[in-house]
C-alpha positions as CSV (number, residue, x, y, z in Angstrom):
1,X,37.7,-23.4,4.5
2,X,41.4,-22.8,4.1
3,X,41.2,-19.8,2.3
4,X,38.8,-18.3,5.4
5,X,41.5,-19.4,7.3
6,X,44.3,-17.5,5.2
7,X,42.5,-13.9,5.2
8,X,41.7,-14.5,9.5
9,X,45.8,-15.0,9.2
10,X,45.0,-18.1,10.9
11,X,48.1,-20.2,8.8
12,X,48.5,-23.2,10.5
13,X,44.7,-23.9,9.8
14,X,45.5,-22.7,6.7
15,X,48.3,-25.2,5.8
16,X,46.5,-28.3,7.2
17,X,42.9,-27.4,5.3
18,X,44.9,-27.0,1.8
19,X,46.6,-30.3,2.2
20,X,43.6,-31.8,3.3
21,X,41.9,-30.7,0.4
22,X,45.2,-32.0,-2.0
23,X,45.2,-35.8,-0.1
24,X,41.1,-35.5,-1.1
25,X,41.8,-34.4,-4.7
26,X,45.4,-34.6,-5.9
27,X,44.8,-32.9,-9.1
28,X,42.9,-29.7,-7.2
29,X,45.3,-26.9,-8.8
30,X,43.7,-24.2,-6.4
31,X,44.5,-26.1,-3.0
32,X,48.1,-26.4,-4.4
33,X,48.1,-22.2,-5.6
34,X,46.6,-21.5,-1.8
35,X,49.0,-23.9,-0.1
36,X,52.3,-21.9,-2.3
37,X,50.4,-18.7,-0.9
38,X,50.0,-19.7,2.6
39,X,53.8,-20.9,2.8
40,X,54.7,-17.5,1.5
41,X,52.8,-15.6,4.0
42,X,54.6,-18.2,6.5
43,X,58.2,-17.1,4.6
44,X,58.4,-20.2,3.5
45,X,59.8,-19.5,-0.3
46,X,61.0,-23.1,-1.0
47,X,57.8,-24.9,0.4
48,X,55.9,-22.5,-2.1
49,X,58.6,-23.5,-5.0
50,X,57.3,-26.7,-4.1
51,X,54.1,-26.3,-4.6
52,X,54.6,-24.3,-8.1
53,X,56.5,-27.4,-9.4
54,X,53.7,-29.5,-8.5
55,X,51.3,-27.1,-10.3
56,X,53.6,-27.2,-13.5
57,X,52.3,-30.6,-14.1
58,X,48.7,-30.2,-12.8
59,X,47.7,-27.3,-14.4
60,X,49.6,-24.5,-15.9
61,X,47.1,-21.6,-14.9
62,X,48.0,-21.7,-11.5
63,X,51.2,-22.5,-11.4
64,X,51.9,-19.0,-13.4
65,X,49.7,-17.2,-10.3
66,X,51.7,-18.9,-7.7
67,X,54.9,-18.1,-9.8
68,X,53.7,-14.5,-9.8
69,X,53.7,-14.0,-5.9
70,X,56.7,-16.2,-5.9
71,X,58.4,-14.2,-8.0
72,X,56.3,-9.7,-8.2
């Protein structure tokens, strides 16, 4: 849901659907990638730094995506 949310540019809904999804699953290393996108999109760098240390730990895959639109 939070990622038909992200393409309608609809970002709050975004936000709240990914971090629904992460208090569901902690371990769910897209909802973490999509939150780190969404936060970008919002220009919120450190939020998405955030999430990309999280990911380090979770799993390494997409913490190298998110680190890739952290850092083109």
């Amino acid at each position: 849901m939070g990622e038909a949310y992200l393409e309608l540019n609809k970002l709050a809904e975004a936000q709240e659907s990914f971090r629904q999804a992460i208090r569901l699953k902690p371990d769910f290393g897209r909802a973490y990638f999509n939150l780190g996108k969404c936060l970008l999109t919002m220009n919120n760098r450190d939020g998405a730094l955030e999430q990309y240390n999280i990911l380090q730990n979770i799993d390494q895959d997409w913490a190298e995506k998110l680190n890739g639109l952290i850092n083109p």
